[in-house]
N, CA, C and O of each residue as an XYZ file, in Angstrom:
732
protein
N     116.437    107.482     84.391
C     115.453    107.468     85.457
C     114.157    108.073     84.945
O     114.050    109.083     84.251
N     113.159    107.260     85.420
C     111.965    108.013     84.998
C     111.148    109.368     85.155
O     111.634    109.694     86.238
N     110.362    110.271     84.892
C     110.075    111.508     85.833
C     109.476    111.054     86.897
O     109.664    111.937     87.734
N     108.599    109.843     87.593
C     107.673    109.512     88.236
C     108.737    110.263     89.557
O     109.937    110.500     89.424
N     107.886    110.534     90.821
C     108.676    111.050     92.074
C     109.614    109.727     92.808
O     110.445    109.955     93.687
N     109.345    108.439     92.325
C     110.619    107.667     92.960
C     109.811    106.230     92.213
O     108.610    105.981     92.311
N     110.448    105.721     91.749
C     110.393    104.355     91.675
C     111.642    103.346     92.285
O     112.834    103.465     92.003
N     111.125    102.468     93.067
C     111.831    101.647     94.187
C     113.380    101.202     93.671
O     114.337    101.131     94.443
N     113.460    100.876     92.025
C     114.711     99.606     91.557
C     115.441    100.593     90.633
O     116.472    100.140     90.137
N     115.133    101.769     90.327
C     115.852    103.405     90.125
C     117.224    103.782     90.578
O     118.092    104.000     89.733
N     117.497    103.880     91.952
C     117.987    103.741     92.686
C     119.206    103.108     92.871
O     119.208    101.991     93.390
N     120.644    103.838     92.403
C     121.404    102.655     93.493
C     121.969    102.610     94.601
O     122.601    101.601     94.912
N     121.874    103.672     95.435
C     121.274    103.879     96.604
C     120.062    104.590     97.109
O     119.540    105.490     96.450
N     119.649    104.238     98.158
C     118.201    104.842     98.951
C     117.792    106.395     98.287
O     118.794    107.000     97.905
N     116.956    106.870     98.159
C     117.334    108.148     97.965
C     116.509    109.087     99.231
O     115.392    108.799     99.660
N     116.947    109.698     99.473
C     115.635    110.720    100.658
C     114.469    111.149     99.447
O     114.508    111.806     98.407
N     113.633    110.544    100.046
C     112.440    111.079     99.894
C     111.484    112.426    100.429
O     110.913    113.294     99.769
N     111.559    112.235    101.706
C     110.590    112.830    102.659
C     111.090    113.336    104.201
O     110.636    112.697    105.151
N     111.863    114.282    104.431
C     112.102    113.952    105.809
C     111.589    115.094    106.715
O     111.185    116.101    106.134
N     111.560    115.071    107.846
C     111.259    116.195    109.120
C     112.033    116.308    110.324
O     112.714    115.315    110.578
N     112.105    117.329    111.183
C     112.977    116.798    112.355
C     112.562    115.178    112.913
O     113.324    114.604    113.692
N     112.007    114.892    112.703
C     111.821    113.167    113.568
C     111.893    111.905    112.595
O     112.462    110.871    112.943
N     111.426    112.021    111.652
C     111.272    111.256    110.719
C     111.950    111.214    108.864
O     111.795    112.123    108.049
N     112.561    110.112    108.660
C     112.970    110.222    107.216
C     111.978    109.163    106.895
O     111.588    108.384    107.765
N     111.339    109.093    105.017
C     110.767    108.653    104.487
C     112.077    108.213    103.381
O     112.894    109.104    103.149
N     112.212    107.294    102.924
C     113.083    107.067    101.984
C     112.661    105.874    101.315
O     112.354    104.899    102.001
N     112.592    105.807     99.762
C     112.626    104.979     98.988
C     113.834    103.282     99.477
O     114.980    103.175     99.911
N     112.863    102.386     99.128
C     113.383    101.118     99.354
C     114.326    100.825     97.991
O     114.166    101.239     96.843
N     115.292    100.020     98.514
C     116.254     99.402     96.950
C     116.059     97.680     97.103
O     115.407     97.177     98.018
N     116.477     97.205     96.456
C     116.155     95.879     96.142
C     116.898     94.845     97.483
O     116.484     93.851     98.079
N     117.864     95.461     97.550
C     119.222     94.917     98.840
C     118.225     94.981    100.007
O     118.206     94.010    100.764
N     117.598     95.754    100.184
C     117.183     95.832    101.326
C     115.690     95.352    101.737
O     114.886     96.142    102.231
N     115.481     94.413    101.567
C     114.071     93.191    101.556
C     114.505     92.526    102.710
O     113.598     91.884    103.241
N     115.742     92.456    103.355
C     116.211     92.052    104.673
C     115.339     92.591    105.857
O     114.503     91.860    106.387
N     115.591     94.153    106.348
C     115.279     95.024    107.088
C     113.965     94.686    107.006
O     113.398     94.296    108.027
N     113.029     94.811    105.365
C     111.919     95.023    105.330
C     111.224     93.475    105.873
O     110.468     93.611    106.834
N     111.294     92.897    105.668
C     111.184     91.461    106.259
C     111.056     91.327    107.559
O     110.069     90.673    107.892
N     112.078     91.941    108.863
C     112.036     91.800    109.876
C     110.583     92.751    110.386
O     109.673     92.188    110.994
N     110.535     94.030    110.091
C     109.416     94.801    110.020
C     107.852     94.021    109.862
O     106.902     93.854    110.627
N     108.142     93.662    108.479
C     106.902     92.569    108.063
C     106.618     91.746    109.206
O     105.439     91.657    109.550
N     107.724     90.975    110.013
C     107.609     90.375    111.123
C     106.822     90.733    112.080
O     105.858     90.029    112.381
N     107.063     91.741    112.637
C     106.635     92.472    113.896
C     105.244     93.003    113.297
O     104.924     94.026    113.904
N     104.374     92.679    112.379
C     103.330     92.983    111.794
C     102.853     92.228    111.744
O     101.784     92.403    111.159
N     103.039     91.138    112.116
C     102.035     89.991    111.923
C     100.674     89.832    112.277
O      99.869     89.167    111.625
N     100.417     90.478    113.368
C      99.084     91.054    114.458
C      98.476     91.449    113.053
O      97.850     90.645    112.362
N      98.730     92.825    112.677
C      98.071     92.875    111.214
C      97.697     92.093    110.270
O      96.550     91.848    109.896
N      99.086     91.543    109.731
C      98.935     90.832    108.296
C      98.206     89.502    108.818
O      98.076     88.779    107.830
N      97.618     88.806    110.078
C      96.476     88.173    110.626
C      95.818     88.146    110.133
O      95.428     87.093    109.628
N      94.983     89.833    109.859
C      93.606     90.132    109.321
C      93.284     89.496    107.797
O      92.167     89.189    107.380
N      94.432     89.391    107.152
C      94.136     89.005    105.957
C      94.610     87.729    105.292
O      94.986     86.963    106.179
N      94.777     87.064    103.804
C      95.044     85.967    103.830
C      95.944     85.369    103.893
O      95.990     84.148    103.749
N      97.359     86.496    104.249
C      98.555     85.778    104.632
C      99.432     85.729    105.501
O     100.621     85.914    105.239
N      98.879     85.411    106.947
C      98.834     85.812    107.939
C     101.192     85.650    108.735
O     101.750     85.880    109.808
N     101.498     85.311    107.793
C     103.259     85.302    107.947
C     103.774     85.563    106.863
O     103.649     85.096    105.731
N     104.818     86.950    107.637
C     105.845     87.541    106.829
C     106.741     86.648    106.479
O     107.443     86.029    107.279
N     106.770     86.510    105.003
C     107.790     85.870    104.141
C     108.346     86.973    103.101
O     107.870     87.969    102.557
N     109.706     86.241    103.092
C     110.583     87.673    102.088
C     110.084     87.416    100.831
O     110.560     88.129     99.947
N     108.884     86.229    100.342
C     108.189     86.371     99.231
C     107.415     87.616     99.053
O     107.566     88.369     98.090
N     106.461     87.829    100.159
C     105.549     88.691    100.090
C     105.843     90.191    100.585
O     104.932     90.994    100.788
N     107.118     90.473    100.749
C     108.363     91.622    100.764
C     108.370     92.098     99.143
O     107.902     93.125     98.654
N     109.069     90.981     98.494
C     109.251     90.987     97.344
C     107.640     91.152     96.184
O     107.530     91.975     95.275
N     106.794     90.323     96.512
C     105.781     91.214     95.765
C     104.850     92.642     96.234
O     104.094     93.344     95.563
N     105.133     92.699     97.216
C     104.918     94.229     97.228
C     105.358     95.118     97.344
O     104.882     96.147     97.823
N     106.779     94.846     96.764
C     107.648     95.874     96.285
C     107.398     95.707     94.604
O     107.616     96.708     93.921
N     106.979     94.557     93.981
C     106.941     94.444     92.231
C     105.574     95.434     92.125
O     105.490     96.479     91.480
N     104.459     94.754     93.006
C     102.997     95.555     92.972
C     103.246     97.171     92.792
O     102.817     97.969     91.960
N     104.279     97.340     94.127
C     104.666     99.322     93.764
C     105.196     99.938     92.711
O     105.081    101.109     92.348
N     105.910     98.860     92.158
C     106.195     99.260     90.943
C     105.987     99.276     90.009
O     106.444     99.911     89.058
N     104.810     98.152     90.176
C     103.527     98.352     88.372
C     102.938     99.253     88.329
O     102.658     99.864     87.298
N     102.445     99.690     90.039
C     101.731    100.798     90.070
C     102.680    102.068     90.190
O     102.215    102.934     90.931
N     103.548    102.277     89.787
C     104.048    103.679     89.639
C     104.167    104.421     91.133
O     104.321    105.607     91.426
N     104.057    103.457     91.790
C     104.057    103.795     93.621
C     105.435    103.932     93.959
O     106.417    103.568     93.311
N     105.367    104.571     95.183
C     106.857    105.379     95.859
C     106.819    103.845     97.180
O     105.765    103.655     97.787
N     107.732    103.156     97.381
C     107.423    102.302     98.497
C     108.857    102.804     99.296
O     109.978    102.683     98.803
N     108.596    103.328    100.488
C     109.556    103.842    101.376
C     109.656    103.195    102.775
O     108.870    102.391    103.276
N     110.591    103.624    103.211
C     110.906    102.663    104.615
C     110.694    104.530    105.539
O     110.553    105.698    105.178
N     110.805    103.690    106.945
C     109.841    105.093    107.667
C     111.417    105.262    108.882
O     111.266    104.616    109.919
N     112.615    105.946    108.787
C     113.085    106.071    109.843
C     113.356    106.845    110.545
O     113.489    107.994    110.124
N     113.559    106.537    111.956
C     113.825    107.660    113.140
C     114.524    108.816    112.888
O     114.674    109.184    111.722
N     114.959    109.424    113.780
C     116.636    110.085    114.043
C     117.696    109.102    114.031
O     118.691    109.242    113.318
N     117.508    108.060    114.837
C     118.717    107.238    114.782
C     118.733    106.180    113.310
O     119.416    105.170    113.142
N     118.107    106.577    112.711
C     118.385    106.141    111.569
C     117.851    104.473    111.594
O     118.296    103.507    110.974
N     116.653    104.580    112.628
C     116.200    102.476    112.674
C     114.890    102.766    112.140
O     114.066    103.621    112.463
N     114.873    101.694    111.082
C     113.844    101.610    110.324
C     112.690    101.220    111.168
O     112.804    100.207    111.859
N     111.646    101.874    111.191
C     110.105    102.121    112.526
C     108.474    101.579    111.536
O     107.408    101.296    112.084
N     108.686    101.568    110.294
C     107.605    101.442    109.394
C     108.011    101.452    107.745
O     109.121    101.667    107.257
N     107.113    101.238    107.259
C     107.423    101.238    105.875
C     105.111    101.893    105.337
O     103.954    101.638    105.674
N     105.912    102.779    104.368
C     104.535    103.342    103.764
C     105.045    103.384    102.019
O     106.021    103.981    101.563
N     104.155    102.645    101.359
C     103.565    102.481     99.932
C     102.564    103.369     99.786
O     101.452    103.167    100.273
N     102.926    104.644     98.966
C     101.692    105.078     98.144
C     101.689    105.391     96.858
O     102.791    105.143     96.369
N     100.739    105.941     95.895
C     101.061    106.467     94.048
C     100.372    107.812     93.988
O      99.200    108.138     93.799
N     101.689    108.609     94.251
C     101.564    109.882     94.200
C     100.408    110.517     93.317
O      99.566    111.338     93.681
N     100.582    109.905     92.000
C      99.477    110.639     90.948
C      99.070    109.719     90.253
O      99.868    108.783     90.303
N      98.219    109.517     89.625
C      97.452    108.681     88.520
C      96.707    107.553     88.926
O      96.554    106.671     88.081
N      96.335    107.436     89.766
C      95.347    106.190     89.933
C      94.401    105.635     89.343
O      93.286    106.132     89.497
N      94.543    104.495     88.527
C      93.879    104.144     88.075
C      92.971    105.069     86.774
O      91.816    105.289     86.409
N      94.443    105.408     86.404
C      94.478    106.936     84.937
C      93.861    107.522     85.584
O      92.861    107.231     84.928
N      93.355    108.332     86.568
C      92.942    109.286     87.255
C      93.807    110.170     87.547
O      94.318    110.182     88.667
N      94.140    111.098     86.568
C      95.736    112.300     87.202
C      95.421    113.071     88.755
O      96.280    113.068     89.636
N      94.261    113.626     88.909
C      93.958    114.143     89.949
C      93.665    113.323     91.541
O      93.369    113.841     92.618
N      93.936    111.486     91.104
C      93.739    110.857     92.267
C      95.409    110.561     93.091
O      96.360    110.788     92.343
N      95.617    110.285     93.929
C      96.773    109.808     94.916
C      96.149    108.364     95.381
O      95.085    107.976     94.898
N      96.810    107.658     96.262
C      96.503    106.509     96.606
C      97.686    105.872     98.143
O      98.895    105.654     98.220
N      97.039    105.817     98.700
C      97.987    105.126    100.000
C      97.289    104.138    100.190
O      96.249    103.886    100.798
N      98.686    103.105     99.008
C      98.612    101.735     99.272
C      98.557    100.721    100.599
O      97.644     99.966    100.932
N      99.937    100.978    101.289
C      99.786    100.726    103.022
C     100.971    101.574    103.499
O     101.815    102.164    102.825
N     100.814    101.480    104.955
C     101.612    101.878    105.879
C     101.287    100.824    106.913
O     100.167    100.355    107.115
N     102.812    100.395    107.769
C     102.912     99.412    108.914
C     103.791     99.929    109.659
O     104.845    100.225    109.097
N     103.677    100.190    111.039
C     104.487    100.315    111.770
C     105.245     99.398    112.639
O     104.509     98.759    113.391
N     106.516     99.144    112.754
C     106.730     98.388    113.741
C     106.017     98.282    115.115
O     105.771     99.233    115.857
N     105.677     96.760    115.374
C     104.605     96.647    116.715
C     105.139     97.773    118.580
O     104.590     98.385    119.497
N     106.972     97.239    117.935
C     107.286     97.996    119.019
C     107.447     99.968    119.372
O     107.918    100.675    120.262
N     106.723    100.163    118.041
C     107.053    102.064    117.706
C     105.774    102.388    117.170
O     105.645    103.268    116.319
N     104.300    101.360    117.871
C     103.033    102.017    117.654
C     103.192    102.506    118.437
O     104.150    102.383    119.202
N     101.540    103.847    118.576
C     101.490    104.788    119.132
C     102.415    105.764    119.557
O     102.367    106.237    120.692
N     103.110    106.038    118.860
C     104.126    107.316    119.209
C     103.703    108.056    118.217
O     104.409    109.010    117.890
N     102.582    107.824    117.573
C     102.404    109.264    116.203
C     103.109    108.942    114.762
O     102.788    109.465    113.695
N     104.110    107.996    114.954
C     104.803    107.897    113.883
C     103.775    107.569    112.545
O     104.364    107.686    111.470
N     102.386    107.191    112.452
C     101.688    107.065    111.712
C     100.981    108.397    111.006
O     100.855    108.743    109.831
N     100.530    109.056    112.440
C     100.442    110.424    111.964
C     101.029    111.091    111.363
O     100.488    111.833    110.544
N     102.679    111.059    111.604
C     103.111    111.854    111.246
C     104.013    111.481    109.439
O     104.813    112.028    108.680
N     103.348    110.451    109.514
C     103.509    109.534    108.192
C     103.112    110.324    107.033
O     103.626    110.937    106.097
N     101.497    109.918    107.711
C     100.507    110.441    106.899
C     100.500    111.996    106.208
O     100.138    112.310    105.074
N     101.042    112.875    107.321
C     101.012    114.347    107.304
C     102.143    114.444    106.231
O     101.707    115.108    105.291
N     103.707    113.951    105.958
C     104.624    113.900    105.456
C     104.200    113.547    103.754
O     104.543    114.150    102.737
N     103.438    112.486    103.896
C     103.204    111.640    102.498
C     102.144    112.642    101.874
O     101.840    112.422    100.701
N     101.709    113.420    102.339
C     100.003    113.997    102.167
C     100.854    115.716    101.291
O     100.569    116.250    100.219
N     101.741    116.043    102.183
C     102.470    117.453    102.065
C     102.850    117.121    101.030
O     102.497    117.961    100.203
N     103.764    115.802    100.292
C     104.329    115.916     99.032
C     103.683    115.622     98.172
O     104.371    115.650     97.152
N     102.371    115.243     97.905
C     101.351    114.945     97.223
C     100.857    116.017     96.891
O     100.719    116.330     95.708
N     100.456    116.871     98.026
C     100.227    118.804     97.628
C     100.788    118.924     96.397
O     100.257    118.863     95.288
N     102.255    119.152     96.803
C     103.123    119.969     95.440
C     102.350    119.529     94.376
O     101.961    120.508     93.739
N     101.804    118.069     93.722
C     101.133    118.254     92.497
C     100.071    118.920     92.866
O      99.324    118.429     93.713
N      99.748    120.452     92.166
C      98.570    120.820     92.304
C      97.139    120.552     91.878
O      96.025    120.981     92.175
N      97.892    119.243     90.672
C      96.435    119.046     89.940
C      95.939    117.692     90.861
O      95.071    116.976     90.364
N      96.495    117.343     92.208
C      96.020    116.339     93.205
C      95.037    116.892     93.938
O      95.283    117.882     94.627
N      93.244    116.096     93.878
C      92.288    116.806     94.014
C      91.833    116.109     95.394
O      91.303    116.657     96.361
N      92.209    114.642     95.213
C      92.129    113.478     96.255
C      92.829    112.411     96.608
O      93.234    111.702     95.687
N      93.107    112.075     97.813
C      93.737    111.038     98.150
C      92.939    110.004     98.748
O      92.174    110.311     99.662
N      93.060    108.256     98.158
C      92.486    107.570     98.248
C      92.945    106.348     99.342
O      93.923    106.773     99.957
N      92.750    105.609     99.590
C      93.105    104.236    100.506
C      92.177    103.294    100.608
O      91.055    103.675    100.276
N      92.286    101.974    101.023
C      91.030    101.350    101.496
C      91.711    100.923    102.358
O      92.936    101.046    102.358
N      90.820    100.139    103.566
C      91.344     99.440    104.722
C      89.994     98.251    104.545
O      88.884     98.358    104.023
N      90.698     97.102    105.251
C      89.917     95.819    105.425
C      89.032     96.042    106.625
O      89.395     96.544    107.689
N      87.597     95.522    106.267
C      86.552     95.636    107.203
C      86.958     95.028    108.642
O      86.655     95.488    109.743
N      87.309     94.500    108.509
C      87.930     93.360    110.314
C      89.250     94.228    110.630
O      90.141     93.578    111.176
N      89.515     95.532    110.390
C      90.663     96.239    111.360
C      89.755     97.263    111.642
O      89.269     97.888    110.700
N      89.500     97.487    112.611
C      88.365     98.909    112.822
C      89.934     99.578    114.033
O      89.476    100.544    114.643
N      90.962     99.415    114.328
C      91.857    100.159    114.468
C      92.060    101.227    113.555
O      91.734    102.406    113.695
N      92.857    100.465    112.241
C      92.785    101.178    111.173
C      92.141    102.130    110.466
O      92.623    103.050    109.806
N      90.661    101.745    110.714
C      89.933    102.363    109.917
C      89.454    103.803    110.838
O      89.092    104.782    110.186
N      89.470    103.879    112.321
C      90.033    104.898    113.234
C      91.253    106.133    112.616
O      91.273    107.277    112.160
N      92.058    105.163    112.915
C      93.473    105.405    112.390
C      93.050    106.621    111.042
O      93.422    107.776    111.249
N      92.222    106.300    109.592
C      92.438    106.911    108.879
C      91.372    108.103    108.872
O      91.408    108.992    108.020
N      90.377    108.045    109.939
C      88.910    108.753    110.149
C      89.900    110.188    110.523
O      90.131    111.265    109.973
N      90.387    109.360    112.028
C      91.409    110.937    112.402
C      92.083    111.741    111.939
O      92.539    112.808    112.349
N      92.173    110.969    110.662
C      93.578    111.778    109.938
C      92.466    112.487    108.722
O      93.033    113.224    107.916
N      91.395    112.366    108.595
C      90.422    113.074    107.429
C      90.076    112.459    106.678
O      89.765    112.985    105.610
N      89.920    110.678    106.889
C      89.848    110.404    105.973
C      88.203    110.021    106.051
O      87.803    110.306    107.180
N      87.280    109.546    105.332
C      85.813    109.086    105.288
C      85.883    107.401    104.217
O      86.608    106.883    103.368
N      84.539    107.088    105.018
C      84.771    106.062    103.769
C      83.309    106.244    103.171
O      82.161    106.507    103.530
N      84.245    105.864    101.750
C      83.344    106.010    100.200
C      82.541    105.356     99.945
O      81.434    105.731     99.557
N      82.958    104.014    100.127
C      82.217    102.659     99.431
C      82.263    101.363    100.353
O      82.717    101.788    101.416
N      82.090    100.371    100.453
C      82.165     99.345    100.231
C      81.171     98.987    101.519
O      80.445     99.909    101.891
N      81.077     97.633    102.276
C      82.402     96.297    101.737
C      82.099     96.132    100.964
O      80.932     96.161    100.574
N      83.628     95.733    100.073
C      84.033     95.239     98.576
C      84.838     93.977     98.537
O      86.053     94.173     98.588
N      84.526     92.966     98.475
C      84.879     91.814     98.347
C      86.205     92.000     97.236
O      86.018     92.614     96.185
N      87.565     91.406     97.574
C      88.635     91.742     96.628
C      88.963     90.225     96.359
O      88.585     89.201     96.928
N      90.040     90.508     94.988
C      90.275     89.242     94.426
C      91.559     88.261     95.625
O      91.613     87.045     95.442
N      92.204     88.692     96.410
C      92.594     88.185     97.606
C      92.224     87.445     98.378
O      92.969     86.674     98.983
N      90.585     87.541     98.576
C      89.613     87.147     99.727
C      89.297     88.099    101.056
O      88.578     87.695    101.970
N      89.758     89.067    101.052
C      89.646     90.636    101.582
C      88.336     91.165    101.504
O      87.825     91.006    100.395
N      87.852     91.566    102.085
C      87.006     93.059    102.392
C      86.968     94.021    103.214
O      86.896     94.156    104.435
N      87.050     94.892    101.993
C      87.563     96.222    102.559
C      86.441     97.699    102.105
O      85.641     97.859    101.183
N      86.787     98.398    103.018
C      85.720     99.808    102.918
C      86.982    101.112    101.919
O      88.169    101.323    102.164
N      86.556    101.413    101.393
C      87.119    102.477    100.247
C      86.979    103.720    101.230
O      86.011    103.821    101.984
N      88.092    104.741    101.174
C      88.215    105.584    102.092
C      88.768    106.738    101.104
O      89.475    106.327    100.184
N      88.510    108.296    101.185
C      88.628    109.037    100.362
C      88.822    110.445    101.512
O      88.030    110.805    102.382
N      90.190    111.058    101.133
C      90.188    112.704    101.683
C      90.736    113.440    100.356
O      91.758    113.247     99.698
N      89.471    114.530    100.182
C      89.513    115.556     98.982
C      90.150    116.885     99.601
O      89.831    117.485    100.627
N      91.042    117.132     98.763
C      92.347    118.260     99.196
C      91.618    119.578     98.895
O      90.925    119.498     97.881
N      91.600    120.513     99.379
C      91.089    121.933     99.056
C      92.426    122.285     98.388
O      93.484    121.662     98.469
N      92.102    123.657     97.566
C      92.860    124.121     96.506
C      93.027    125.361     97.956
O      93.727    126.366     97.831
């Protein structure tokens, strides 16, 4: 196994990642592109915004390969009762050879378990284990210009945006969003 904090196909079962009284964060395994699929489903409102507007267990499957070129943790988000509510992709350290950067690739919540915080409390979870590296100076994200939910969504939580619109090789544009961690 590698040192990285989780790579997805590692695994031959789930491993806990992240948990709190309400919420477990746990690394995805390959078996389980099922679950993640139905999720993808109930996201569609989202995945609208961009150019592929239906969940297919293709596009399950490459962004679980994408997390894993990038050295990204891709986890499924569940309750107490143990039902999968979201799934959050991020890369703990090195972005883009940047040791001191983080990166939150995405987070989706199931349509039927928005607004209960579970995003918040995503964020707060994924953000705490990113701490432990101390040499993590910033955490990065972008969101697509046509979700101004989202881009709410990451203001509240501390986040600002950096840059853009940035026209991506997808057909996307998106605003670059940046929260710098105090020591």
């Amino acid at each position: 196994m590698s040192g990285r904090l989780c790579l997805w196909y590692d695994f031959p079962m789930a491993d806990i990642l992240i948990k709190n009284c309400f919420l477990t964060l746990r690394t995805v395994t390959p078996n389980e592109t099922e679950p993640i699929l139905w999720l993808y489903r109930t996201c569609e409102d989202f995945l609208a915004l961009g150019p592929a507007p239906k969940a297919s267990l293709a596009m399950v499957q490459k962004d679980l390969e994408i997390s894993f070129q990038d050295d990204g943790c891709f986890c499924g988000i569940y309750n107490t009762a143990g039902q999968l509510v979201g799934v959050v992709d991020f890369i703990p350290s090195c972005l883009e050879g940047k040791p001191d950067n983080a990166f939150f690739s995405l987070i989706m919540i199931a349509a039927p378990c928005r607004n209960k915080g579970i995003g918040n409390q995503t964020v707060r979870l994924v953000e705490k284990e990113i701490r432990k590296n101390a040499g993590i100076t910033e955490i990065r994200s972008a969101v697509q210009v046509n979700n101004p939910t989202t881009i709410r969504f990451w203001q509240r939580n501390g986040y600002r945006i950096i840059s853009g619109p940035e026209l991506q090789p997808d057909s996307t544009t998106v605003f670059h969003l940046s929260k710098k961690l105090s020591k």
